[in-house]
Structure formats: C-alpha cells, structure tokens
Legacy VTK file of the C-alpha trace (Angstrom):
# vtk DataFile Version 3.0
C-alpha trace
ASCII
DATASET POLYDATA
POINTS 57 float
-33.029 -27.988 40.108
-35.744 -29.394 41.848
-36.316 -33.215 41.607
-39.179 -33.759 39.499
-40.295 -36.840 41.528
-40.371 -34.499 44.545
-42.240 -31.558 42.956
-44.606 -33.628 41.211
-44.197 -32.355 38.006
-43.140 -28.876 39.128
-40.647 -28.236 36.238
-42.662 -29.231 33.761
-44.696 -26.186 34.892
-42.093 -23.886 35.455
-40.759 -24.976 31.642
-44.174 -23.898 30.209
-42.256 -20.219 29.193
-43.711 -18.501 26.675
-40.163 -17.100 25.915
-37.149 -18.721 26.104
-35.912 -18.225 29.476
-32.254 -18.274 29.050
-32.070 -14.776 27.548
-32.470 -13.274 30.903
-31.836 -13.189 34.465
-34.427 -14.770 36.605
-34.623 -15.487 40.077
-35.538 -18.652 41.962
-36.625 -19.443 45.083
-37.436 -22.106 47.597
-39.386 -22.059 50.759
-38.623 -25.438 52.760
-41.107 -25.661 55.752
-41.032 -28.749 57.538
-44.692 -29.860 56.225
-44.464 -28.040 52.804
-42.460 -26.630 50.094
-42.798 -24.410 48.327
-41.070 -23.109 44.455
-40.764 -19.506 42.988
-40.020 -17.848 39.732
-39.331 -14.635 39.638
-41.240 -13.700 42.519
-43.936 -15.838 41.506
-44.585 -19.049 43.218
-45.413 -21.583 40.630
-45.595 -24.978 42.720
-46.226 -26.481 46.610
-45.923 -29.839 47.660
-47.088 -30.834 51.332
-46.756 -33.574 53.122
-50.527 -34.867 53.126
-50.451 -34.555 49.204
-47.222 -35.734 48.303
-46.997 -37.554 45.180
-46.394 -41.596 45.688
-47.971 -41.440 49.275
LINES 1 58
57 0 1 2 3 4 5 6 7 8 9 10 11 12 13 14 15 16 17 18 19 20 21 22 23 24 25 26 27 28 29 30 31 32 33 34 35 36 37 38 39 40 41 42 43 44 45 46 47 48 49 50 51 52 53 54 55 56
C-alpha cells in the first residue's frame, strides 16, 4: 500500500469504491519516475504526486 503521507491522500481516493472491492481481482500499478509518481487501478490511474507539488513541501 501506498503511504498515505506520500500520496497525499491517494487511498482515500482509491477507497471511494462504489462496490466493495474485495469481491474481485483488481490490478494495481505504480509508475515511479524520478520527479513523479504515479498510482493505477485497474488500468486507471487514480493519483500523481510530483516533486514541485508534494504534500509538506
């Protein structure tokens, strides 16, 4: 899992399922660049965090 303070709230996103999502297989994904990253769920990327816009800098 992703470290909320990291994401900036990311999760909290993610967790905003309109089903619940352990009754399926998802898949998740993370792009690590070394001024952004970037979070996907099921295919669909749901959250970035870059280096200018980090959160606590």
């Amino acid at each position: 899992m992703a470290d909320t303070a990291m994401s900036g709230g990311g999760l909290t996103k993610w967790n905003r399922q309109d089903h619940p999502i352990a009754q399926d297989f998802h898949t998740y994904a993370v792009e690590w660049e070394p001024d952004e990253i970037r979070w996907y769920y099921d295919g669909e990327h749901y959250h970035t965090v870059d280096r200018q816009r980090r959160p606590g800098s």
